[in-house]
Backbone as a chain_set.jsonl record, in Angstrom:
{"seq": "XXXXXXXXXXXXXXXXXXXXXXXXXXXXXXXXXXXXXXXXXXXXXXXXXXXXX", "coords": {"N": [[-15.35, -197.726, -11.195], [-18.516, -199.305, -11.694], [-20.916, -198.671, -14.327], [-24.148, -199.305, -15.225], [-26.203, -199.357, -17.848], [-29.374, -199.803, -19.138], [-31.493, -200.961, -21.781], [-34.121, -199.924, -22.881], [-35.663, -200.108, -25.158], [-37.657, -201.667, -27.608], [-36.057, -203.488, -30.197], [-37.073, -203.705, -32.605], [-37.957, -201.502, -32.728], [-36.084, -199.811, -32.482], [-34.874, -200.948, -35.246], [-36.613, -199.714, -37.173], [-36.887, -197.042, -36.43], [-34.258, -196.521, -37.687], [-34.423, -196.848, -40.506], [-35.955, -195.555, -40.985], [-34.475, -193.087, -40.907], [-34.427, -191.993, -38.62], [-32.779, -192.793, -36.094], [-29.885, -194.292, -35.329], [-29.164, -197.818, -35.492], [-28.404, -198.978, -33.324], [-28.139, -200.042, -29.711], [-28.738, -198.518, -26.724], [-26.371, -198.872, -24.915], [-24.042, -199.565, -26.912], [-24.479, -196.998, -28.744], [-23.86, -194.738, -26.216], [-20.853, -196.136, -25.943], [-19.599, -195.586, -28.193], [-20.089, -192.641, -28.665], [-17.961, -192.225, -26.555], [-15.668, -193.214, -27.649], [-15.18, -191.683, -29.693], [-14.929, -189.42, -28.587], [-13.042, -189.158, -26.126], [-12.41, -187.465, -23.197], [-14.566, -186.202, -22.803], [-17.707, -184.629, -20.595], [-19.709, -187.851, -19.741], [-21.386, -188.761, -18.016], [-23.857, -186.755, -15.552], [-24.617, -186.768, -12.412], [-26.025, -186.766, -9.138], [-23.652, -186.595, -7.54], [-21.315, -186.107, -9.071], [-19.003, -185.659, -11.895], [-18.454, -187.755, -15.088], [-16.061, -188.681, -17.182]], "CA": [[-16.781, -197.496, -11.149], [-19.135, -199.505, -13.227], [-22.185, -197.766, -14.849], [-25.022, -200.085, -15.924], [-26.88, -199.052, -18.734], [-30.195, -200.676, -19.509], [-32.201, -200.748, -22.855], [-35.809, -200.339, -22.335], [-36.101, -199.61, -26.399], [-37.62, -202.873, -28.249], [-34.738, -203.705, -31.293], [-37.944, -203.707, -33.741], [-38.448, -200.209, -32.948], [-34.863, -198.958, -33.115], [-34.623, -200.752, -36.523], [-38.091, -199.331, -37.871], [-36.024, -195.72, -36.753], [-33.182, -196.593, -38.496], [-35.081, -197.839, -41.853], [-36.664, -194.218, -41.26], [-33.331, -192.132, -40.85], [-34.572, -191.281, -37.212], [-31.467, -192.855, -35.313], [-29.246, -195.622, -35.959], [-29.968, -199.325, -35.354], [-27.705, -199.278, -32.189], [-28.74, -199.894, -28.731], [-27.985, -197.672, -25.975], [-24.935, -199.23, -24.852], [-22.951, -199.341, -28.495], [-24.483, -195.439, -28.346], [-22.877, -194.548, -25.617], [-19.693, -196.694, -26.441], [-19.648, -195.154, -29.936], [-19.693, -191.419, -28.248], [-16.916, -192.28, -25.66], [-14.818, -193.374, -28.001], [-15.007, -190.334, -30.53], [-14.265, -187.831, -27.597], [-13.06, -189.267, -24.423], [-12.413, -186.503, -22.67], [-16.082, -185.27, -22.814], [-18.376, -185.59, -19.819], [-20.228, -188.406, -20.071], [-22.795, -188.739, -17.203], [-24.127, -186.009, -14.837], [-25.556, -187.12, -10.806], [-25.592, -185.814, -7.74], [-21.974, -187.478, -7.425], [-20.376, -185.171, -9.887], [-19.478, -186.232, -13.399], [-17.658, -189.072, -15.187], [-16.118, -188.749, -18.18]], "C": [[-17.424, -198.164, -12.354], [-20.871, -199.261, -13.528], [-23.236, -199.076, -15.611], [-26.027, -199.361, -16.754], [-28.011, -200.206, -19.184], [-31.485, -199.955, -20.7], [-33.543, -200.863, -23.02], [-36.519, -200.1, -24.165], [-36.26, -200.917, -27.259], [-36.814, -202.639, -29.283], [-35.878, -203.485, -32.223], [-38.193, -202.239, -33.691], [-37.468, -199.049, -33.298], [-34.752, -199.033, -34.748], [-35.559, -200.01, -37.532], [-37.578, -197.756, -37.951], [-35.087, -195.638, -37.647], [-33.313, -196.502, -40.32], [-35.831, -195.981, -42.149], [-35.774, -193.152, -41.393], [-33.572, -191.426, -39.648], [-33.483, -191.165, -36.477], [-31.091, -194.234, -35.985], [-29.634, -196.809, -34.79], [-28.793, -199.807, -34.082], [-28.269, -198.907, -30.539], [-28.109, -199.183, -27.489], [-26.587, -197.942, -25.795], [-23.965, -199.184, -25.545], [-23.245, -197.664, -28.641], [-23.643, -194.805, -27.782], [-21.328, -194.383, -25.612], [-19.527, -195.822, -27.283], [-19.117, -193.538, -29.705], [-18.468, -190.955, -27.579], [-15.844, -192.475, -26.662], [-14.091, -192.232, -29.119], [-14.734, -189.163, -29.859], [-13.986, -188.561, -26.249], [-12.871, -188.692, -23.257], [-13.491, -185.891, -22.261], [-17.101, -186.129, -21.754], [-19.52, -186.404, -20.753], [-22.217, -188.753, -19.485], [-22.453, -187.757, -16.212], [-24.638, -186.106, -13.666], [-24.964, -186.278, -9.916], [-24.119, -185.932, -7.007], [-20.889, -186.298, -7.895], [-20.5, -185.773, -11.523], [-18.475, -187.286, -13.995], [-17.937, -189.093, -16.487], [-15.217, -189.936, -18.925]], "O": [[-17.194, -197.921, -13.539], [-21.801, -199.734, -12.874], [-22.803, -199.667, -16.6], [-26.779, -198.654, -16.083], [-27.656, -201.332, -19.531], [-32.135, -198.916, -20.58], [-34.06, -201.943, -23.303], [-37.728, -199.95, -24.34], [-35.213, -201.396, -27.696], [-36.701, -201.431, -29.494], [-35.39, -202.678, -33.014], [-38.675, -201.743, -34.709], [-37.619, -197.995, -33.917], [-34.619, -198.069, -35.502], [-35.158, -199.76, -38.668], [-37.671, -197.122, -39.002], [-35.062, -194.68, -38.42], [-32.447, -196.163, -41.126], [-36.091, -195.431, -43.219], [-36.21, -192.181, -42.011], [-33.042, -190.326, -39.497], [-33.024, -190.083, -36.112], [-31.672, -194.963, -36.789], [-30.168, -196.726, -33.684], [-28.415, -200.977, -34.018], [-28.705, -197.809, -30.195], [-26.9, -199.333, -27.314], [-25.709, -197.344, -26.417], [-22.904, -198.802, -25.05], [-22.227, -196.971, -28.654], [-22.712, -194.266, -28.381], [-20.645, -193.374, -25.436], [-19.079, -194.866, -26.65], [-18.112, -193.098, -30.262], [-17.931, -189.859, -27.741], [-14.908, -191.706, -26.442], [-12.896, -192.007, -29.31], [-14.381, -188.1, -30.371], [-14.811, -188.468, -25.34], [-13.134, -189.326, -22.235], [-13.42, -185.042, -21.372], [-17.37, -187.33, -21.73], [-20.051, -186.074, -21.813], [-23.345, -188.877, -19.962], [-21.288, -187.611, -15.842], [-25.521, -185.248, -13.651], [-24.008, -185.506, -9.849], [-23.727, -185.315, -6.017], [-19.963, -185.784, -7.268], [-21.48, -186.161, -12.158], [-17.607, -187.658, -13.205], [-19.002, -189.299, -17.068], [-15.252, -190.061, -20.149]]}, "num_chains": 1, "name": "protein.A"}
């Protein structure tokens, strides 16, 4: 199964968060990534499907 993830967050506005200590200067996808890899076991996404961790 492959999950497309799309970034609707301009990069000038993540880094302007980042520069603020809001969130880090990573775009959904490395997010994501970043979470999966620190717990993989843990669901990930939730649909009417079921879940997929």
């Amino acid at each position: 199964m492959t999950l497309e993830l799309h970034d609707l967050v301009p990069a000038t506005f993540r880094r302007r968060w980042a520069a603020e200590g809001v969130c880090p200067d990573l775009d959904l996808y490395a997010l994501f990534r970043a979470h999966r890899c620190a717990d993989p076991g843990r669901v990930a996404v939730v649909d009417e499907a079921g879940t997929l961790t």
